[in-house]
N, C-alpha and C positions, 0 to 999 in steps of 0.2 A: 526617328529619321526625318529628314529635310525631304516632303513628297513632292516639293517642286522641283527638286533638286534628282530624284534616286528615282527609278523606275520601280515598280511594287513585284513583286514576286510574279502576283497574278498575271501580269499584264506579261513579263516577260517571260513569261511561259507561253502563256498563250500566241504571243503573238510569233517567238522562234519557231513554234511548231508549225506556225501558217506558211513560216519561212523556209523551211527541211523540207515540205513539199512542190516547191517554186525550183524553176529551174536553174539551173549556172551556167559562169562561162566551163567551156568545155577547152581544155587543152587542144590543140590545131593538131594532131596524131591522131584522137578520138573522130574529127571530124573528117578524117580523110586527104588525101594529098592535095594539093594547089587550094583549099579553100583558107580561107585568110579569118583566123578569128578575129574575136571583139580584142581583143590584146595579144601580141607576140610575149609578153614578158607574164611571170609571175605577177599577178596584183597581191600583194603583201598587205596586210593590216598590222602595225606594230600595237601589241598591247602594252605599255611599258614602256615611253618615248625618252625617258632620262636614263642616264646612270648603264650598268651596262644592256638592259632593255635596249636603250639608244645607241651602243658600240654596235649591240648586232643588226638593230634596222641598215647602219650606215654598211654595213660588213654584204650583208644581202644586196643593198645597192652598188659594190661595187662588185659583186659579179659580175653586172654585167647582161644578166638575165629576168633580174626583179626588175618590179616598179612598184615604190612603195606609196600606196593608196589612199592609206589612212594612218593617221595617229590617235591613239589611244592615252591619254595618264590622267591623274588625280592631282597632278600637280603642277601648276602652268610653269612654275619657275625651272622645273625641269625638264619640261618639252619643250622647252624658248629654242636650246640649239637646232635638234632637228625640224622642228615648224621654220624654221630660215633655210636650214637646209631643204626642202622638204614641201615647199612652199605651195605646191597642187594637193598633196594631200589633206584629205580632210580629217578635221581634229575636234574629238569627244571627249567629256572625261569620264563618262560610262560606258564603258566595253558593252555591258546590257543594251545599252540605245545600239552603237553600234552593230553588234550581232541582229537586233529587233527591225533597224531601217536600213542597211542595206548588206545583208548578205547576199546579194545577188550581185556584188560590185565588186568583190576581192576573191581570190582561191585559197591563201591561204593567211595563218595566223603566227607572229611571230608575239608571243608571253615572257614579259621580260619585268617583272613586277614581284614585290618581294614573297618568299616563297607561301606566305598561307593563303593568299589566290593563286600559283601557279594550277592547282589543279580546274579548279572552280571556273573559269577562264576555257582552258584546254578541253576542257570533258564538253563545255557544250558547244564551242566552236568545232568538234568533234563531227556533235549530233547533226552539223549545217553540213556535213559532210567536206568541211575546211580541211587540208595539210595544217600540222602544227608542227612549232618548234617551239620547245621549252626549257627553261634556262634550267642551270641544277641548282639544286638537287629537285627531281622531275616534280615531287610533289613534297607536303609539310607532314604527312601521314601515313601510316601502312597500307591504311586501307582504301585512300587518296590516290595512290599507286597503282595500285590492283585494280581499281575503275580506269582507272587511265588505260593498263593493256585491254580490257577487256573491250573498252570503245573501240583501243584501235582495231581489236578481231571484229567487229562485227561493223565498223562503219568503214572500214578498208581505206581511210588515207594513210600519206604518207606522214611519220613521225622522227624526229630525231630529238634526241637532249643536247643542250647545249654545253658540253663537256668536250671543246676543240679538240684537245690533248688527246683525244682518243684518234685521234686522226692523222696525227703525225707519225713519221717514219720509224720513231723509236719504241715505240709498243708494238709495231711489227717484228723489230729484231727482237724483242722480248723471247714471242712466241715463238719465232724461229728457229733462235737460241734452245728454249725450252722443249721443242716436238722433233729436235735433232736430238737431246739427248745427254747436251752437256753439260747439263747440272745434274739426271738422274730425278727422282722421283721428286717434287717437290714437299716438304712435309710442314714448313712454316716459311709464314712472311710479315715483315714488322713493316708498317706505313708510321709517319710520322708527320707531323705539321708542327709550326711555330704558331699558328693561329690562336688564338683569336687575337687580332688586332683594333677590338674594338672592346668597350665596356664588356664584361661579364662576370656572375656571379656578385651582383649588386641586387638593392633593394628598389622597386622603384620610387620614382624620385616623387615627392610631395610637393614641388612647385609647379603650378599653371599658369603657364605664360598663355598668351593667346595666339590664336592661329594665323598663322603668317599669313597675309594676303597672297593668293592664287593657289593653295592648299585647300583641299574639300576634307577632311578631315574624317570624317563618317565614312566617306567614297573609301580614304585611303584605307580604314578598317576594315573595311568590308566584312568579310566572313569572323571575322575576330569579336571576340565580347566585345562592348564599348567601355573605351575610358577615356577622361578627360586628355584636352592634349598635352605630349611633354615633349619638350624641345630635342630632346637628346635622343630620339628616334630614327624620326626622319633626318635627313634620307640615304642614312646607311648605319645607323650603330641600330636596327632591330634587330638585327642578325641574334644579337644580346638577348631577346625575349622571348622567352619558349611560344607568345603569343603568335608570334609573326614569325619568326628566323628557327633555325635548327643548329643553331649555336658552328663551334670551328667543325666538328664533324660533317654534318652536313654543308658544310660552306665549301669543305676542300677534299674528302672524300671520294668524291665524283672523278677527281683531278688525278688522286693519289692510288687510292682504292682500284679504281677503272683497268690501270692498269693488269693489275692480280686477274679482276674477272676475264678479260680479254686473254690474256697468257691460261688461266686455267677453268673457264668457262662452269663457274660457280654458279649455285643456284640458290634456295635460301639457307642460313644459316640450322644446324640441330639445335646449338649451344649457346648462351652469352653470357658473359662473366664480365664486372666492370669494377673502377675504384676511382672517387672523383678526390680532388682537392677538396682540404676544407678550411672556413674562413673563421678565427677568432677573434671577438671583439673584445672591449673591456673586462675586466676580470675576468678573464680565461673562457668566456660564456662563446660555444658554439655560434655562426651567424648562419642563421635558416633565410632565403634566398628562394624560396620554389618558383619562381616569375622569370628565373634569369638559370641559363647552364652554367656548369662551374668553371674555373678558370682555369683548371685541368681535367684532364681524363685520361685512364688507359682500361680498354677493353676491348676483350679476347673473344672472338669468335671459332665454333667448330664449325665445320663442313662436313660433306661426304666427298669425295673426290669419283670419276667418274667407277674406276675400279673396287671403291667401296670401301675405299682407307681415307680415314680423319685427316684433314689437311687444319692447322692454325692459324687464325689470321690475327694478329696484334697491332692495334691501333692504340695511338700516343698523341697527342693535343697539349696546347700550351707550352713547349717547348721541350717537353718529355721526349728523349729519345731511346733508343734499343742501346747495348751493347756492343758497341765495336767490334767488328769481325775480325779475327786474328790474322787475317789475309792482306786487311788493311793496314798501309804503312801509316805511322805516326803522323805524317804532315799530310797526308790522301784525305781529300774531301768527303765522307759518308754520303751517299744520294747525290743527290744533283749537283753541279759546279755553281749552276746561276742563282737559285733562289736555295740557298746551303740550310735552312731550318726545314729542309721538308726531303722524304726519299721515299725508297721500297726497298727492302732487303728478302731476296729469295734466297731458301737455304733448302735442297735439295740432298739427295741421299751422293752426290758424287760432286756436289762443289756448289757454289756462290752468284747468283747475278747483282744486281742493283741498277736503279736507277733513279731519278728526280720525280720532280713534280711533271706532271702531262706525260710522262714518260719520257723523257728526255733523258741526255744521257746514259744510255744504258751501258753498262760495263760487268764485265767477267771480273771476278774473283779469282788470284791477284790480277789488279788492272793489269799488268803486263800480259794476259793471255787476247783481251779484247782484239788488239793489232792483228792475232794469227788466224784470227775466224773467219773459215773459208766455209759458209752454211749458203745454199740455195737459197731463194728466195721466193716464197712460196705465195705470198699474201701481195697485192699489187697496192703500190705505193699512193697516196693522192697528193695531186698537185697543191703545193705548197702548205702542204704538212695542214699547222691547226687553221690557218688560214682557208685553206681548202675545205674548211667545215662547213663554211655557210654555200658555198657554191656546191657543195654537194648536194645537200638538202634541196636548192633552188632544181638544181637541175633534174632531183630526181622528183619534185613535186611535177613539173614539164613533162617527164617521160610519165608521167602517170602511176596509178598504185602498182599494177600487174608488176612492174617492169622497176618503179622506182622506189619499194619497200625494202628492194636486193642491195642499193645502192647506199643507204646509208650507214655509216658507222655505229650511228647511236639508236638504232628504233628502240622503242618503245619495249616489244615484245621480244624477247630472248635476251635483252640486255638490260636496258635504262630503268625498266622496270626489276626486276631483281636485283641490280646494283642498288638500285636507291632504298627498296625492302629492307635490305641487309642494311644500312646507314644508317635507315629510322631507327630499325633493330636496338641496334646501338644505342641512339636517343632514348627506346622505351628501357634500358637498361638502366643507362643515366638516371633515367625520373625515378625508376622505381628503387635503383640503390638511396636516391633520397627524398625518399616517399615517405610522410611523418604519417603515423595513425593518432587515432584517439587520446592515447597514451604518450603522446609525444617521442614515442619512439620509431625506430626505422626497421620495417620488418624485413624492407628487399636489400639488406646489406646482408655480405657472407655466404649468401647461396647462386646457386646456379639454373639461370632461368630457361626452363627447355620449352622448345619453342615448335610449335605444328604449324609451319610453313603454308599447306596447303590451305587451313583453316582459318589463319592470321590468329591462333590463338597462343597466348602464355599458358601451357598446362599444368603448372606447379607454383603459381604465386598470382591470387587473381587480383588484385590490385594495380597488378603491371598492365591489364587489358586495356583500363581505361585509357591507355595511350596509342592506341590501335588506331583508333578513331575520334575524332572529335567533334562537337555538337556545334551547327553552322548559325552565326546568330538569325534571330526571327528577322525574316523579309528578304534572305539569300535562298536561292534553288539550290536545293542538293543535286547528287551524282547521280541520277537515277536515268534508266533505260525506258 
């Protein structure tokens, strides 16, 4: 590592924890009425200044209620528009430094950086006793996740994922739909995505070009093994490498998925069953790929429902979709109208819902029942749907933990956190269906991986564990309490 460049372990340990005992701005409600804090507004730290990191700093700033303090990335060519926009805030490319010299200058943290520092990031702006909001999927690991709730039990800010979609109107009528009684039990539901829209199940590439000017390259690794640079990464096809990204599952999941949890208030998966695409090269020779997900997937998830009956969940990638429901006329759109390669299909013991990506569009099976639904509305709407995501979060970091933990759609704890569990889930099925041993064969293919939730353990194929967790390169702070 570049040590003029990267803060040392040591050092940012030591000096954060100087920091967790120093005091903060305090919210103007903690301090009592007419006394006027050091700031009216949220002070926000964006970690993450480009790409969509940079859609939610600017989404936070027009609530209305932030003020956004600091910038945070690794890479100057993608902070350039917000540092214009942005122009008081101060700009690091070590979040480390950052957290080290002035946690005393912002309340909370907004992590918008590709997913195998989302956690890394989040857990110890945590420990500063910061709000955080992180982009999905919440974290790159099972085990990444699980630290994640348990900070937030015990250092009490406020947390949300950044999964808008849960916020809008139409995952309410889901629910509504669904606890009125008009589909009857639910017993399966099929998500689907057109994704990945970016390189995957590829070899990595053997050309080194060199590192662009204003790219820290090492920085942008961070927790990841090191390897030379390669063009075709940054700064959006890693999604593609199991080093960095969580392939189309984890990318759209969050969006699609989210849905299901909020309608039936899922926890972790018993069950996972999965089958990827596979790639042949010349003379008919299988092509092994373990660096990158494949360019398809479908895998099935069990539940327990909360009455103790198995609910199905069926997930579909790369353009794989369910079955047609016979309810659906011929020319009728399956899932959503606007982005048509992605839905949900509930299939209940007494009829049919669906809907899109974010939960959008939802509709009764056959559409012609949608129009006559006369259902209370139980669940209170947010102003302006996904848009209203970020002003929630702000608003509820304001009202403080007590008060503003109730307010968000995505915490951490009862949701973002087991939604995203279940996702990884998925991914550790993926690796271990093409998991090669010694022998060059694949021993996680054709069985069924059962899964102890509480423990984060695979209990019947121990090869699959290794994806639980994974080892953070030498000179990066782990998750620890």
């Amino acid at each position: 590592m570049n040590q003029k460049k990267n803060y040392s372990r040591r050092k940012f340990i030591r000096n954060t924890a100087l920091a967790g005992s120093a005091f903060f701005i305090v919210p103007r409600h903690v301090l009592g009425r007419g006394y006027v804090a050091p700031s009216d507004k949220l002070l926000v730290a964006g970690v993450g200044a480009g790409g969509k990191g940079g859609d939610d700093i600017r989404h936070f700033a027009k609530s209305g209620n932030a003020e956004i303090a600091f910038l945070v990335d690794v890479d100057d060519r993608q902070a350039a528009q917000n540092r214009k926009l942005f122009p008081k805030a101060k700009y690091y490319n070590d979040w480390r430094e950052l957290l080290d010299k002035e946690s005393k200058h912002f309340d909370a943290v907004s992590v918008g950086t590709p997913d195998h520092t989302h956690a890394i990031v989040a857990f110890h702006a945590m420990q500063l006793n910061k709000h955080v909001y992180v982009q999905k999927p919440l974290t790159h690991d099972i085990w990444e996740s699980r630290m994640l709730g348990e900070a937030a039990k015990r250092y009490k800010v406020v947390t949300q994922m950044g999964d808008q979609g849960s916020s809008n109107d139409g995952v309410r009528d889901l629910r509504e739909w669904y606890e009125a009684g008009l589909i009857g039990e639910i017993e399966s539901v099929y998500c689907w995505t057109n994704r990945p829209v970016w390189p995957q199940g590829i070899a990595w590439p053997n050309e080194k070009p060199s590192v662009p000017e204003g790219l820290n390259w090492d920085l942008w690794l961070g927790t990841a093994p090191y390897r030379e640079y390669e063009g075709n990464v940054v700064p959006f096809n890693w999604r593609g490498w199991w080093d960095y990204g969580t392939g189309a599952l984890g990318d759209m999941a969050c969006h699609i998925v989210g849905p299901v949890f909020k309608v039936l208030g899922l926890g972790f998966p018993t069950e996972v069953t999965c089958s990827t695409s596979t790639i042949y090269t010349g003379n008919f020779q299988q092509g092994y790929f373990p660096d990158s997900p494949p360019v398809s997937s479908s895998v099935h998830f069990k539940y327990k429902s909360k009455n103790g009956k198995d609910i199905k969940l069926h997930w579909m990638d790369g353009g794989i979709q369910p079955e047609r429901p016979d309810e659906l006329g011929p020319n009728e759109i399956m899932g959503g109208h606007g982005d048509k390669g992605n839905g949900v299909l509930f299939v209940g013991t007494k009829g049919k819902m669906m809907c899109g990506v974010y939960g959008l569009d939802p509709t009764l099976l056959p559409t012609s029942k949608t129009k006559d639904i006369k259902v209370p509305k139980k669940y209170p709407r947010i102003p302006g749907g996904a848009e209203g995501h970020y002003k929630q979060w702000v608003d509820a970091c304001i009202a403080g933990y007590e008060k503003g933990h109730k307010m968000v759609d995505s915490p951490f704890i009862g949701y973002a956190v087991p939604l995203t569990e279940s996702i990884l889930m998925g991914n550790l099925a993926i690796r271990s269906f093409n998991y090669k041993d010694a022998e060059g064969k694949f021993p996680g293919r054709g069985i069924t991986l059962t899964w102890d939730g509480p423990n984060m353990k695979v209990t019947n194929f121990e090869p699959a564990n290794q994806y639980v967790k994974r080892t953070y390169r030498d000179g990066w702070p782990d998750l620890k309490f």
